[in-house]
C-alpha positions as CSV (number, residue, x, y, z in Angstrom):
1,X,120.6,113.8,115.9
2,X,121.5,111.6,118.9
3,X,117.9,109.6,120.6
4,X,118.3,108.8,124.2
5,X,116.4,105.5,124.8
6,X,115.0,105.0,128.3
7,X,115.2,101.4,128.4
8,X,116.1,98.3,126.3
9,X,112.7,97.8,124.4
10,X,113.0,97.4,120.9
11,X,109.3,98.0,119.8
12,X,109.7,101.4,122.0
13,X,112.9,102.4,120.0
14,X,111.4,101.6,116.5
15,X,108.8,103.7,117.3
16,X,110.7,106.2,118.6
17,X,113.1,106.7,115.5
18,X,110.0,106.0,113.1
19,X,108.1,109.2,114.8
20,X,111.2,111.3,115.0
21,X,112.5,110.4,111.4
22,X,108.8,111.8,110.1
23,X,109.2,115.0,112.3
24,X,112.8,115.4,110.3
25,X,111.7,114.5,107.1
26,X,108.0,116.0,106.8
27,X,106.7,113.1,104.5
28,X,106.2,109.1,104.4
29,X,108.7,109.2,101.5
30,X,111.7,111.2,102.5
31,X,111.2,109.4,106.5
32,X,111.9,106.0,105.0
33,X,114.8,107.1,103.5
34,X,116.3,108.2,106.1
35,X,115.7,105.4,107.7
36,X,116.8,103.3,104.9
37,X,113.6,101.2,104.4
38,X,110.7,101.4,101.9
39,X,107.5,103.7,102.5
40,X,105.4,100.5,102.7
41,X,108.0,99.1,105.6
42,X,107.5,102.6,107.0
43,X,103.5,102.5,106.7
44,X,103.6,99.1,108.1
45,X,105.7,100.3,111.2
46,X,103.1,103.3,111.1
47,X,100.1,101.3,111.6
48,X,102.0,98.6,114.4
49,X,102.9,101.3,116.3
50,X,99.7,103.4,116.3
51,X,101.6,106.5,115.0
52,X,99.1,109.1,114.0
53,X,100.6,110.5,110.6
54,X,99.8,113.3,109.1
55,X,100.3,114.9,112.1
56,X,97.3,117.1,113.3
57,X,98.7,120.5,112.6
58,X,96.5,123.8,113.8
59,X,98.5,126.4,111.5
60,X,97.4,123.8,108.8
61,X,93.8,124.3,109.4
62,X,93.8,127.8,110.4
63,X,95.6,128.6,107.1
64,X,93.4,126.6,104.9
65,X,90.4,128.3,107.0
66,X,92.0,131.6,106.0
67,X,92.3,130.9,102.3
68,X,88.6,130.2,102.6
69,X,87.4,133.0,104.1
70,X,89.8,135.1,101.6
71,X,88.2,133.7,98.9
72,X,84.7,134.4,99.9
């Protein structure tokens, strides 16, 4: 994966890979990995950067909302 930064701003390229190694990864855990830092460095980053994780996801909801409404 190649990231194309616009400018020189380091706070603006942590964030960037910290969002874009939790889209690869899926979880806190597997992101800092790849990134090669603990998940408290990564939860710290997380919070600094105002990174909203887990992402909102409507197939999520929708499919919990199903299983409900199954199990009635």
């Amino acid at each position: 994966m190649r990231l194309i930064l616009e400018d020189l701003n380091l706070n603006a390229a942590e964030r960037m890979l910290c969002v874009e190694a939790l889209n690869a990864a899926g979880s806190i855990v597997e992101a800092a990995q790849l990134l090669g830092i603990t998940r408290h460095a990564l939860k710290r980053r997380i919070i600094k950067h105002r990174i909203e994780w887990p992402r909102p996801n409507s197939t999520v909801a929708s499919d919990s909302a199903a299983v409900s409404a199954s199990a009635s």
